[in-house]
Structures are given as C-alpha cells and as structure tokens.
C-alpha positions in Angstrom: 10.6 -10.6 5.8 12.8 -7.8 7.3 12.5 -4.3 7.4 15.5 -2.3 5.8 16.5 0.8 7.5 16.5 3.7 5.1 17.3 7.3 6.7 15.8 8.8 3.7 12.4 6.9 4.3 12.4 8.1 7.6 12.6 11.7 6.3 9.9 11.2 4.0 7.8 9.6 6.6 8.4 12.7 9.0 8.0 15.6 6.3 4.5 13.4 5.0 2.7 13.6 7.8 1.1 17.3 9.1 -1.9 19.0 9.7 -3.7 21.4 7.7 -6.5 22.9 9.0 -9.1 20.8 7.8 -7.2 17.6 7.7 -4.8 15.1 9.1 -2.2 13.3 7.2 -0.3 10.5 8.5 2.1 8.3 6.2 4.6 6.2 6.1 6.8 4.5 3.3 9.4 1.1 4.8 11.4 -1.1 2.5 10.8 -4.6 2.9 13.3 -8.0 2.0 11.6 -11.1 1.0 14.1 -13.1 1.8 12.4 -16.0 4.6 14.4 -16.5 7.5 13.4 -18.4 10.6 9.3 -18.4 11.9 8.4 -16.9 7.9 9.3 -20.4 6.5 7.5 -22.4 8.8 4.7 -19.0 8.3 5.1 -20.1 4.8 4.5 -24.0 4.7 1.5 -23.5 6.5 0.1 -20.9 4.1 0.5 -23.0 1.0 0.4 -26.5 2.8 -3.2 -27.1 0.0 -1.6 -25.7 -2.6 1.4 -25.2 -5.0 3.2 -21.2 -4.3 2.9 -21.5 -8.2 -1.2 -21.5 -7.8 -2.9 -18.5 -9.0 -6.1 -16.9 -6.9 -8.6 -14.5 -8.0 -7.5 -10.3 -7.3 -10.4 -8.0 -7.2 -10.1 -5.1 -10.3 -8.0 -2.1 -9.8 -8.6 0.6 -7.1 -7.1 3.2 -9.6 -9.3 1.8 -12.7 -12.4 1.8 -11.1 -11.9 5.4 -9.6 -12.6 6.2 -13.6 -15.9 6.5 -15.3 -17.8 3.5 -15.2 -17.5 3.1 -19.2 -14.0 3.2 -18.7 -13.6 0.9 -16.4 -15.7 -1.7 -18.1 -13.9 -1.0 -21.1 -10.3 -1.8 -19.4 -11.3 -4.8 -17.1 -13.2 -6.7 -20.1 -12.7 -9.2 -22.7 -14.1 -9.1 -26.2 -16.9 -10.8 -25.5 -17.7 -8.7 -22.7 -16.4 -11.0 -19.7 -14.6 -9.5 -16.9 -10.8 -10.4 -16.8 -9.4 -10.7 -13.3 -5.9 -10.5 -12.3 -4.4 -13.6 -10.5 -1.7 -13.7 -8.0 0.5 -16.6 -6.6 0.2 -17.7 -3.7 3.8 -17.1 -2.9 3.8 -13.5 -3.7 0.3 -12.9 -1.9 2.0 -14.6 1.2 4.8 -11.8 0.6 1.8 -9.1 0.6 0.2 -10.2 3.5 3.6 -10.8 5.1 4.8 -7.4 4.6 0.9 -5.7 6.2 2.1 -8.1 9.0 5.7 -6.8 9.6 3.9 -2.7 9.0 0.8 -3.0 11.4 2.5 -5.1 14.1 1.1 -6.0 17.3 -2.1 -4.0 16.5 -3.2 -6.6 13.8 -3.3 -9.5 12.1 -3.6 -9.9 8.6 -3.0 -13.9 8.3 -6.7 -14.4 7.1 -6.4 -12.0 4.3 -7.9 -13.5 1.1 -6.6 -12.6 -2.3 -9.8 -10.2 -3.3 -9.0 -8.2 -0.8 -5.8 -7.2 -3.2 -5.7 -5.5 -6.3 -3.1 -5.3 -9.2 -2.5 -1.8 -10.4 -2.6 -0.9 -14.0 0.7 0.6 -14.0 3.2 2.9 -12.4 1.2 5.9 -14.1 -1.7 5.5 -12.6 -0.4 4.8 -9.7 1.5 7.9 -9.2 -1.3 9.7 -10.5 -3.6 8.6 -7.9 -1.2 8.9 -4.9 -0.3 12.5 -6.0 -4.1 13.6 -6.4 -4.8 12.4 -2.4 -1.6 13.9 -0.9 -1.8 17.4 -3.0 -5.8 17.6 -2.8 -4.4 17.6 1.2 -1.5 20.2 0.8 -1.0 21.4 -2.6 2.2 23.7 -1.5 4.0 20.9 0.5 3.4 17.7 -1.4 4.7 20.0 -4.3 7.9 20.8 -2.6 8.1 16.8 -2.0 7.0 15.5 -5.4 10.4 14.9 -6.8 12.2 13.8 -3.4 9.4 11.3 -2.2 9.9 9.6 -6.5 13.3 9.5 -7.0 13.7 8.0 -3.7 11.0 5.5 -4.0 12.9 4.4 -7.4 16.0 4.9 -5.9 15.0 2.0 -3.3 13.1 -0.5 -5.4 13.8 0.7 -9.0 9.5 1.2 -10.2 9.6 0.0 -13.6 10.7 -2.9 -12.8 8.0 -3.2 -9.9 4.8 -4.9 -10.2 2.5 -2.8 -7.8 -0.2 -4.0 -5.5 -3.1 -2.4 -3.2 -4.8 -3.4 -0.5 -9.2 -2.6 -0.2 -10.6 -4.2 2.3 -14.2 -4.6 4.1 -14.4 -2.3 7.1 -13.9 -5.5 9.7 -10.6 -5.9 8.3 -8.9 -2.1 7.3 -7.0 -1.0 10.4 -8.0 2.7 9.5 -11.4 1.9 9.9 -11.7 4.4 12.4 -14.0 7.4 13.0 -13.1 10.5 11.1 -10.8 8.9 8.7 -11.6 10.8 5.1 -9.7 8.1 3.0 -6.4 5.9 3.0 -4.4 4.0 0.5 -1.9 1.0 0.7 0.6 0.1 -2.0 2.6 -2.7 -2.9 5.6 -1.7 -4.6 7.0 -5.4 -5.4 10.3 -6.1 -7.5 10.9 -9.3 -7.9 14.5 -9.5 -9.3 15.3 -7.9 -6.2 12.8 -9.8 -3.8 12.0 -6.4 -2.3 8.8 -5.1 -1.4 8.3 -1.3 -0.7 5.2 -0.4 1.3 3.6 3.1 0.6 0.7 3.5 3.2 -0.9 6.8 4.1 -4.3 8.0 6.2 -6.0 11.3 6.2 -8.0 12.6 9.7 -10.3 14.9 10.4 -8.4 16.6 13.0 -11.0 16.2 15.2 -10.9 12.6 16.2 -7.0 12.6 16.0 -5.1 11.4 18.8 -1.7 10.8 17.7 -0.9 8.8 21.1 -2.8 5.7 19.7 -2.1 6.4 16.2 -0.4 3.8 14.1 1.7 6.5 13.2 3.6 8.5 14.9 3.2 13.0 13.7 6.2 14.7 15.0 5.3 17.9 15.9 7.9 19.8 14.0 6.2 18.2 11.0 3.1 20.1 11.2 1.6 22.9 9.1 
C-alpha cells in the first residue's frame, strides 16, 4: 500500500478540522494504492497463509442501516424467512482494509489483529453521504455548507464513487484509536474501487474541546483552520 500525495486532500484535511465552541473536529481524507510492493507481500502471505484471498468472512450489518429505526433495519438486513443476511468480504480485500488503517494510524497502532466483524459494508453511496454530511454539518452547519460540494467532487474526482464499494470500521473500545476521553463520536470509511485498486480513507473525530490537546492528536488542527 502507498499513500498518494493529493494537494487537494491536504486542503480538505486543513479546512475540516476547527473548533466551534462546543466542539472539536479533527479529519482527514488520504488516497491509498493497493498495489503490494516489498514487506505488504510477505504482510500478505502471512495473512491468508490458512486460507484462499478468494475466502469470504462474516461483516457485521451496516453502521448507517442500523442508525435507522429498528423496523427498518430488520427489514433491510433480513431474508424472507426472517434470517439475518450478512455481508462477506474476502480476505484479500479485508487485508487491503486493514492495510490501509495500518498505513493512516502509523506508529500509534496496530491494526493486524483486526477481524472482519469489526467491518461493515455500506448500503450505498447515498447513505453514506447522508450520514457523513449529518455529523460534520450537526458540527458546523455554515462551514461544512461552504465545503459540501468541494470535499464530493474531489472525493469522486480521486476514486470515481459509483464505482466504489464502501467500507466502515466499528470497533470495541480496546481496539478504536479514538477511544479517548471526551470524544463525542467518529467515523471511518472505506472508499474501495477496485478497477483502480485504490482505496480512499475518509476518517474524522469530534472533541469536546476540553480534553483536546492537539500535541498528541493523531491529527494535526492548524490554527488558521479554526472557527
């Protein structure tokens, strides 16, 4: 996996994370090859050394889904007969996920024990959208509004969306590196297109200003950035 340098990312990044008065909002938005190269093969042949990269695992149900009424989402996430219908991944492309939270959290943590239900397969680009423009505007309304279009169009620009298939991350407190005190919630997308074996990685916290210290962040807030 390498990171791809993307000016415009980095402009997004900086103009995405402020503080209002009541909260803290740190995110960040890297493009990501899939292309192996070097220690991610041998990474690799370890990780599916039991198994097939063809071999599907278990995902857990949909962040955005289950954010709905609980009618709905028993209604989306079951069969006829009233059986719950889990996504699958492949190993291969879960090694890509867990790859890419690797490459973003770097030294801080390690993510190589990460088990496919800690992962989720969205819905679609809709909800998606939806969701991610509900937490940032329910944080500033006036700015994410002036961003809206900008922080899209260069997300599709990057990684073309309707092609992608898109991915969370949930998991238990031991593992989420913003497990931290004060933090009010956090999301972390998967923005995977696989023609282009490119993986963009849309990750975002909000603080309570109070227990921010943006020295040992995982992001950095420039201060030119803040409300």
């Amino acid at each position: 996996m390498k990171l791809l340098e993307s000016s415009k990312f980095e402009a997004l990044n900086s103009a995405l994370s402020f503080q209002t008065g009541d909260t803290s909002m740190f995110a960040r938005i890297e493009s990501y090859s899939c292309k192996m190269a070097g220690n991610d093969k041998q990474l690799y042949k370890r990780f599916t050394s039991e198994s097939s990269p063809n071999d599907l695992e278990a995902l857990s149900p949909p962040q955005t889904l289950m954010d709905l009424s609980p009618h709905l989402a028993r209604s989306s996430l079951s069969g006829d007969e009233g059986v719950t219908l889990c996504d699958t991944i492949s190993r291969k492309t879960l090694f890509y996920l867990i790859t890419t939270l690797n490459q973003a959290f770097e030294p801080d943590y390690d993510f190589s024990e990460a088990k496919s239900h800690e992962f989720s397969k969205e819905p679609s680009l809709d909800w998606v959208m939806r969701s991610i423009d509900g937490n940032l505007s329910a944080v500033a309304c006036e700015q994410f509004n002036q961003l809206r279009n900008a922080l899209w169009s260069t997300i599709n620009e990057e990684i073309a969306l309707k092609d992608c298939d898109i991915y969370s991350y949930n998991p238990d407190m031991s593992s989420d590196p913003y497990s931290e005190p004060g933090c009010l919630w956090s999301f972390n997308y998967f923005f995977y297109n696989k023609k282009m074996k490119r993986i963009v990685f849309f990750t975002c916290k909000a603080l309570n200003p109070a227990y921010v210290d943006s020295s040992n962040s995982d992001f950095d807030m420039d201060e030119e950035g803040c409300y």
